[in-house]
ROLUM-412093 format. One record per residue (C-alpha): y, x, z. Coordinates in steps of 0.25 Angstrom, whole numbers, plus 5000, padded with zeros to 4 digits. Layout:
<atoms>
north / east / up
Y / X / Z $
...
</atoms>
This chain:
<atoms>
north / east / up
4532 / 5056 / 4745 $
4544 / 5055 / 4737 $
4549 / 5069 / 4730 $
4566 / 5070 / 4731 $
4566 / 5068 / 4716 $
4560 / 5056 / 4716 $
4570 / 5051 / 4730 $
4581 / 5053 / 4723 $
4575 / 5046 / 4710 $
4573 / 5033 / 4718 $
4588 / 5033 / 4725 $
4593 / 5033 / 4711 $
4583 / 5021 / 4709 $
4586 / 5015 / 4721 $
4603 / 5018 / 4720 $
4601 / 5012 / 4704 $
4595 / 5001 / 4708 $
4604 / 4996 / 4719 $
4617 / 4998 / 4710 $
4608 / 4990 / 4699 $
4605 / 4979 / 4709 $
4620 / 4978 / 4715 $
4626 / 4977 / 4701 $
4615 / 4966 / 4697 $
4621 / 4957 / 4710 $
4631 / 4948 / 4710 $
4644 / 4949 / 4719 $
4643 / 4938 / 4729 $
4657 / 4937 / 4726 $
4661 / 4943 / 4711 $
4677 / 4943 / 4710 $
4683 / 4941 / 4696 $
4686 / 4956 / 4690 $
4700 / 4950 / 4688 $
4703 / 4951 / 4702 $
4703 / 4967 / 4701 $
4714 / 4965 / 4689 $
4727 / 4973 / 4691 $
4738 / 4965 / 4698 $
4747 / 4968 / 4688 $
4740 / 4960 / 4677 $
4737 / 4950 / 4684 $
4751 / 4945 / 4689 $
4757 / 4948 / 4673 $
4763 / 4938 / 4666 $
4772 / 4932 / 4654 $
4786 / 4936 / 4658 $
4789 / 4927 / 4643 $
4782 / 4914 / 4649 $
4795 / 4906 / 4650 $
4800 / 4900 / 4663 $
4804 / 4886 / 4658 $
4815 / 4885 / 4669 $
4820 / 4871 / 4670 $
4833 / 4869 / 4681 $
4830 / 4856 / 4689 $
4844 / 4857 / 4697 $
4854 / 4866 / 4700 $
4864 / 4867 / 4712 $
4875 / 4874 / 4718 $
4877 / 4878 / 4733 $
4886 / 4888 / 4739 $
4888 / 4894 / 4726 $
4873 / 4896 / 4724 $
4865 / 4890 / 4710 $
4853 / 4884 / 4715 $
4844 / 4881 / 4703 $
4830 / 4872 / 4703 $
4822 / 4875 / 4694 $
4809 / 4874 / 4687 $
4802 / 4886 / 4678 $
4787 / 4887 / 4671 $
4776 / 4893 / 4679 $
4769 / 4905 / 4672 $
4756 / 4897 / 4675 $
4757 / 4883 / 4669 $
4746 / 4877 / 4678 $
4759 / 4878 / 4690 $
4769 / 4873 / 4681 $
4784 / 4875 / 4684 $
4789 / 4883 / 4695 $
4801 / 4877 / 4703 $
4811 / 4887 / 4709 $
4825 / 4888 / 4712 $
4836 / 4897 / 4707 $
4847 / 4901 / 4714 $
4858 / 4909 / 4710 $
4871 / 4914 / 4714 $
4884 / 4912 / 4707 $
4890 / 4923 / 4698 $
4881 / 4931 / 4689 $
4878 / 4942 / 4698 $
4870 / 4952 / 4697 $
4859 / 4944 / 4708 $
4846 / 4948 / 4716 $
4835 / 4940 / 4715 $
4826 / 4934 / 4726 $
4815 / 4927 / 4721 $
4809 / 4917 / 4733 $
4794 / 4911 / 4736 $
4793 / 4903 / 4746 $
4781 / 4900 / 4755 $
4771 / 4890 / 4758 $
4774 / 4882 / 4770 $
4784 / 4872 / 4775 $
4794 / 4869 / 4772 $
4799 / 4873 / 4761 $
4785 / 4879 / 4756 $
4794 / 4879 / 4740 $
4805 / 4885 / 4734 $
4815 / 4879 / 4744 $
4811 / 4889 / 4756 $
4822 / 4901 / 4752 $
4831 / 4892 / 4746 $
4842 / 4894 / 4757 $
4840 / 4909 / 4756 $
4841 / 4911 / 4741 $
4855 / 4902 / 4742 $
4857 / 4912 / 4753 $
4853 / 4924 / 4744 $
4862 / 4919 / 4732 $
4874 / 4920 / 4739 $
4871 / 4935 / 4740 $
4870 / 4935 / 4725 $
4856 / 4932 / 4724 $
4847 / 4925 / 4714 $
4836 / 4917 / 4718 $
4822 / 4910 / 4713 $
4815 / 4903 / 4723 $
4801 / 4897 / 4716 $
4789 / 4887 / 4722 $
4775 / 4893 / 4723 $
4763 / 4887 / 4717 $
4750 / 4893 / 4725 $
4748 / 4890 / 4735 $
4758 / 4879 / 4736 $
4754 / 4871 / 4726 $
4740 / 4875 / 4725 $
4732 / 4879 / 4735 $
4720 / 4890 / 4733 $
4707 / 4888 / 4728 $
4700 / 4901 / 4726 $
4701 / 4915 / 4722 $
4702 / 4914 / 4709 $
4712 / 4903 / 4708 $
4722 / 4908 / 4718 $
4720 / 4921 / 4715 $
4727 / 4917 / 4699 $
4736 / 4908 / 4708 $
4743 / 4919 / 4715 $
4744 / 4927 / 4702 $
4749 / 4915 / 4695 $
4760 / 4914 / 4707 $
4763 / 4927 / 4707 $
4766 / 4927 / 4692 $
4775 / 4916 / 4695 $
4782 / 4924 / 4706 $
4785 / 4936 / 4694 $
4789 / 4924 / 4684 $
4799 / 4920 / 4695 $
4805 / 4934 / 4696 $
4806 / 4934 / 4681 $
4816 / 4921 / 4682 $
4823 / 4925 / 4693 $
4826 / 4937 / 4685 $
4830 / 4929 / 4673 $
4843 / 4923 / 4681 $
4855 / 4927 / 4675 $
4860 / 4940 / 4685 $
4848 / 4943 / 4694 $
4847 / 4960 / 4697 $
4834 / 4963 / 4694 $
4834 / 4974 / 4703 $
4837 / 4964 / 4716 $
4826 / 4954 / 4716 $
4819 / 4950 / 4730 $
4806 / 4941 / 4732 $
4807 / 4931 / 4745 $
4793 / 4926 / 4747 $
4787 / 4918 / 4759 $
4771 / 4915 / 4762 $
4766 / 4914 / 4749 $
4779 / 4917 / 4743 $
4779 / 4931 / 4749 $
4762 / 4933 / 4746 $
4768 / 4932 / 4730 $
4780 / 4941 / 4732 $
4770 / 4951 / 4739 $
4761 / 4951 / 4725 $
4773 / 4949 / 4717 $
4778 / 4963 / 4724 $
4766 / 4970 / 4719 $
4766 / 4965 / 4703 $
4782 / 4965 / 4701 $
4792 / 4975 / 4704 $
4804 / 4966 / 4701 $
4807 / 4962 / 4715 $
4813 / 4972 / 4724 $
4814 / 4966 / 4739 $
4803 / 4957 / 4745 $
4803 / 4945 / 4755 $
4789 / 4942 / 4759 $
4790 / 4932 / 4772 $
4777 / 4928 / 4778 $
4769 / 4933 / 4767 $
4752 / 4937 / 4770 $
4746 / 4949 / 4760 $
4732 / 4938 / 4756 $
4732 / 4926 / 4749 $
4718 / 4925 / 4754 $
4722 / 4923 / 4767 $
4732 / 4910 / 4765 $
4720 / 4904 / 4755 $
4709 / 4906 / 4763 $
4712 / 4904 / 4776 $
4721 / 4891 / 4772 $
4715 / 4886 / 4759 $
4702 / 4890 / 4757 $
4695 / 4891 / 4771 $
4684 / 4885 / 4767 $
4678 / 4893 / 4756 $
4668 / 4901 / 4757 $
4670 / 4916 / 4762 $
4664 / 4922 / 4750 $
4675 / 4916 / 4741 $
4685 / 4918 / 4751 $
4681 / 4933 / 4750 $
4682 / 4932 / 4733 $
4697 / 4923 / 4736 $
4701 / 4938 / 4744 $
4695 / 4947 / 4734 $
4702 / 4939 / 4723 $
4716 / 4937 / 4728 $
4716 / 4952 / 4735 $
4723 / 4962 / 4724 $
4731 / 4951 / 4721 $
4735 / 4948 / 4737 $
4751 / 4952 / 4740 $
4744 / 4960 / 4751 $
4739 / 4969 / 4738 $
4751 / 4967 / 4728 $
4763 / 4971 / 4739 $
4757 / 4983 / 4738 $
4761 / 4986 / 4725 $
4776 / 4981 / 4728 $
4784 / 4994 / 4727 $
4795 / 4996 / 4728 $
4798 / 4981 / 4731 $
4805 / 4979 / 4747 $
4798 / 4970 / 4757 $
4802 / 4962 / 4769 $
4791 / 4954 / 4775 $
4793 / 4942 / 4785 $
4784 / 4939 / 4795 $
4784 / 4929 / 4807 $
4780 / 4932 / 4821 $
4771 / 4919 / 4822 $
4766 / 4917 / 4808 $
4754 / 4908 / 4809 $
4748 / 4912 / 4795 $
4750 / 4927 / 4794 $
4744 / 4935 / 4806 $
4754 / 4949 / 4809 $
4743 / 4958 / 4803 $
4743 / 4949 / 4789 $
4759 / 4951 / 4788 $
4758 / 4966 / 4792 $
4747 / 4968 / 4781 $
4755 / 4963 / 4771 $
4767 / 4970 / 4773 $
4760 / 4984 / 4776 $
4755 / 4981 / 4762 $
4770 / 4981 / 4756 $
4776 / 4994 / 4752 $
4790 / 4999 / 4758 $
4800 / 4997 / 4761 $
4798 / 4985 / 4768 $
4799 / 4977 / 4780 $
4795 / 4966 / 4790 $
4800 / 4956 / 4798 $
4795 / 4945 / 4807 $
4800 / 4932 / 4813 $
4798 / 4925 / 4823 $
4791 / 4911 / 4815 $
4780 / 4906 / 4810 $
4776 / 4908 / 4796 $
4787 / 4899 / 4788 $
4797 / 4909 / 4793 $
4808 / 4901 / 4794 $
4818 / 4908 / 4802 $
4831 / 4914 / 4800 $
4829 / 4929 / 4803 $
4818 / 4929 / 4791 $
4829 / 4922 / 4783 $
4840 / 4930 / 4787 $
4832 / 4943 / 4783 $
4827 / 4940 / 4772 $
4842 / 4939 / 4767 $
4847 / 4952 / 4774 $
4835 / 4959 / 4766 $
4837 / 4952 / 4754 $
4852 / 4957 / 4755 $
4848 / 4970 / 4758 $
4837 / 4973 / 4747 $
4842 / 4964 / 4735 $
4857 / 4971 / 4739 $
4863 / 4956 / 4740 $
4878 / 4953 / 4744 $
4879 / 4951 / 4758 $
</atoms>
């Protein structure tokens, strides 16, 4: 017959020994410490690096500058970045949009906002329209290496604010982001780390990486790792950084029949923004090629960035 004293001496044992044994064994799926690492730190960078920019062409139309052009990538594995320039006559002072397009077709490039940023420019607006990297031009491979992907891209997205804030005459105080896809899953992150832009345009945009990467990339792997591939892209997901993106604006476009975002994925995503906000949906598919998305895109634009009319 066991005395109290001695019951409770064996759960301390017992309770001991099972912390012991816990500690001893190893995670079925141990994640890097780096993935708790502050978003903040992770996204900095050297605002010295220099851009390099080179002008391939240039040309006028309706008294609009349209400039192509070429700049370094902060990472040099990518390269350089092509992009276009546009800018309005005079020497304002301008707004600044800053455009990323999505991944699709046509026009999965910088060409997909080049008629609205012409548009834009004759409301005295400057404009930098740049081509994305991952996942266009490489595909995801696993948590680790798409995880420094979209922090390298979302660098690239801050480096691109730096240039477009370079140009001779932009108001810093009336910079919007347009973002479509993927495009508008980096202005979501970019929200949460840079307080530069004020007004954003997120069009068809879901709050997970994971999702697009496993369920059109990675299917086969095995569910442990596509377990580690969440966990790892998680705190750095633009479902997690919108939520840091005050005071930033949103407006959100969705379509009615989108066939890669269910209702409840788009609803996630913009309950995750902060206000003021606001939604709008279409009726279209994914590519969101109509004219009332267009068109009120410009009104808000015109509204937010104070923009002649």
């Amino acid at each position: 017959m066991h005395t109290p004293h001695f019951s409770r001496h064996a759960r301390v044992l017992f309770l001991l020994g099972t912390i012991l044994l816990t500690l001893s064994r190893p995670s079925a799926s141990p994640l890097p410490e780096m993935w708790d690492e502050p978003s903040a730190r992770l996204f900095d960078y050297d605002r010295a690096v220099a851009f390099g920019l080179k002008e391939e062409s240039s040309r006028e139309q309706e008294g609009v500058t349209i400039r192509d052009i070429t700049y370094a990538a902060y990472t040099s594995q990518r390269g350089r970045i092509k992009a276009y320039l546009i800018r309005p006559a005079g020497k304002g002072p301008f707004a600044g949009v800053l455009f990323f397009h999505w991944y699709g077709t046509p026009n999965g490039n910088r060409n997909q906002f080049l008629d609205e940023a012409v548009s834009l420019a004759k409301q005295g607006t400057a404009s930098l329209l740049i081509q994305g990297y991952f996942p266009w031009a490489v595909p995801p491979a696993d948590a680790k290496t798409d995880r420094q992907r979209v922090i390298d891209e979302t660098v690239e997205v801050r480096r691109a604010l730096d240039l477009l804030l370079s140009q001779p005459g932009v108001d810093r105080k009336r910079i919007g982001y347009v973002g479509h896809d993927y495009g508008a899953m980096y202005g979501a992150i970019n929200a949460g780390v840079d307080k530069r832009v004020k007004a954003y345009i997120l069009i068809a945009g879901i709050g997970s990486f994971s999702n697009w990467s496993l369920d059109y990339w990675l299917k086969a792997i095995p569910l442990s790792d596509k377990e580690v591939y969440r966990e790892a892209l998680k705190p750095i997901d633009p479902i997690t950084q919108i939520t840091r993106a005050a005071p930033a604006t949103f407006l959100f476009q969705f379509a009615n029949s989108d066939e890669h975002i269910t209702k409840e994925a788009a609803l996630a995503f913009f309950d995750a923004a902060g206000k003021p906000k606001q939604v709008k949906w279409y009726d279209g598919k994914h590519e969101l090629n109509v004219e009332a998305a267009r068109d009120d895109r410009r009104a808000w634009l015109t509204q937010q960035l104070h923009l002649a009319k």
